[in-house]
VORO-949786 format. One line per 10 residues: number of its first residue (from 1); their letters; for each residue x, y, z of N, C-alpha, C. Coordinates in steps of 0.1 Angstrom, whole numbers. Each point is the difference from the previous one (the first is absolute). Layout:
NUM	a	X Y Z X Y Z X Y Z; ...;
This chain:
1	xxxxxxxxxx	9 -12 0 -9 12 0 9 12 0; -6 13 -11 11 9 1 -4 11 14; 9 9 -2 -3 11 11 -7 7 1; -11 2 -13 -8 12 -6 -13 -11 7; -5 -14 0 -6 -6 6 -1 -1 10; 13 -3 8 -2 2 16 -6 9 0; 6 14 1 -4 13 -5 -16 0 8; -5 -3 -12 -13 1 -1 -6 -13 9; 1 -10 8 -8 -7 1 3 9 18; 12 4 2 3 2 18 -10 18 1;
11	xxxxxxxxxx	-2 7 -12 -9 10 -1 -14 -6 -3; -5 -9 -6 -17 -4 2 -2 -4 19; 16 -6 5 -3 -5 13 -1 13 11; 8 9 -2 2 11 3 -13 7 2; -5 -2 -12 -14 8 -3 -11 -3 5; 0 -13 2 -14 -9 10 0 4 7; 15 -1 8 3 6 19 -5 9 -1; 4 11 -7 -1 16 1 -14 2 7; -10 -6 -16 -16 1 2 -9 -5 14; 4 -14 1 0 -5 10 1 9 17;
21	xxxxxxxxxx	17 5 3 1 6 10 -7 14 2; -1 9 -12 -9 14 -1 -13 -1 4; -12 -13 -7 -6 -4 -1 -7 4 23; 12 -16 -1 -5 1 16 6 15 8; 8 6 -1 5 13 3 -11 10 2; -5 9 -14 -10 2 -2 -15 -1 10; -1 -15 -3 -13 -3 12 4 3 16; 10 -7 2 7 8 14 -3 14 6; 6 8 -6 3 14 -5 -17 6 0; -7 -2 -9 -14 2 2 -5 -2 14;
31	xxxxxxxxxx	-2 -9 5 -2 -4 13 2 4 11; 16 7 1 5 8 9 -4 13 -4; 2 3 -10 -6 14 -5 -12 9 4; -12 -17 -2 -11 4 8 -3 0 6; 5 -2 14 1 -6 10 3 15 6; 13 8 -2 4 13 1 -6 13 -7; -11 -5 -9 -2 15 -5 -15 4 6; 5 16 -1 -10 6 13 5 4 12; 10 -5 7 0 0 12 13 8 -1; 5 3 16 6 12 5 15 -3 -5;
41	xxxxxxxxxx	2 -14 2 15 -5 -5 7 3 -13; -16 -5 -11 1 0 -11 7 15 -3; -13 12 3 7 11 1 14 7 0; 4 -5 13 16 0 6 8 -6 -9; -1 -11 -4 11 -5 -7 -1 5 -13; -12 7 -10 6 6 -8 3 12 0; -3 4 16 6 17 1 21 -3 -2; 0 -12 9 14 -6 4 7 -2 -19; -9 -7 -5 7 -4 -14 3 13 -11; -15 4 2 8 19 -8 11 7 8;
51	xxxxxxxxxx	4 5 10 6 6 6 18 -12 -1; -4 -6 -2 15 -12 -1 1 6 -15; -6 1 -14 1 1 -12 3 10 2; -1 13 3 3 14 3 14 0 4; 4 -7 11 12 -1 7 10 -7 -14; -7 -9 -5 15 -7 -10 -3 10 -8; -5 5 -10 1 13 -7 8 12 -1; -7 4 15 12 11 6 20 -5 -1; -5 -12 8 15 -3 2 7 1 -17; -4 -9 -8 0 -2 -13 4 13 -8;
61	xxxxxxxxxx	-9 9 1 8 13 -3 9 9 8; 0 -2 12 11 7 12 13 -6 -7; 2 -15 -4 8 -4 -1 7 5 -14; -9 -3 -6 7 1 -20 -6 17 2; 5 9 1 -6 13 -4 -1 4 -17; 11 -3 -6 8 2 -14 -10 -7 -5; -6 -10 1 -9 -7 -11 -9 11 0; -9 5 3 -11 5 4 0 20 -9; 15 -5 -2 0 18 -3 4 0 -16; -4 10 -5 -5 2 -16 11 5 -2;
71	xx	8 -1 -11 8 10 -7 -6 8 -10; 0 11 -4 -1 7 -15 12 2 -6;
């Protein structure tokens, strides 16, 4: 068997898993999700997850300044 076959048979295997683990992931995820939404936590933690996104941003440009500035 050549390599372009392996290739392809370890990516169809690859690809089952994939669907398979998302699959149950997914339904997980849903479950906890609803389980949390509405409530004061839920809130918090997306106050907690914007304010984290803000922070790597900031830092992100604190760090590289030069990227961020225009030449004419």
């Amino acid at each position: 068997m050549g390599g372009i076959e392996s290739a392809l048979e370890m990516i169809a295997v690859f690809g089952v898993g994939m669907v398979a683990m998302d699959t149950l992931d997914s339904v997980l995820f849903r479950a906890a999700f609803i389980k949390t939404l509405g409530t004061t936590g839920f809130r918090y933690l997306s106050y907690a997850l914007s304010a984290t996104a803000l922070i790597i941003a900031g830092s992100s440009f604190y760090e590289s300044p030069k990227q961020f500035q225009y030449s004419s």
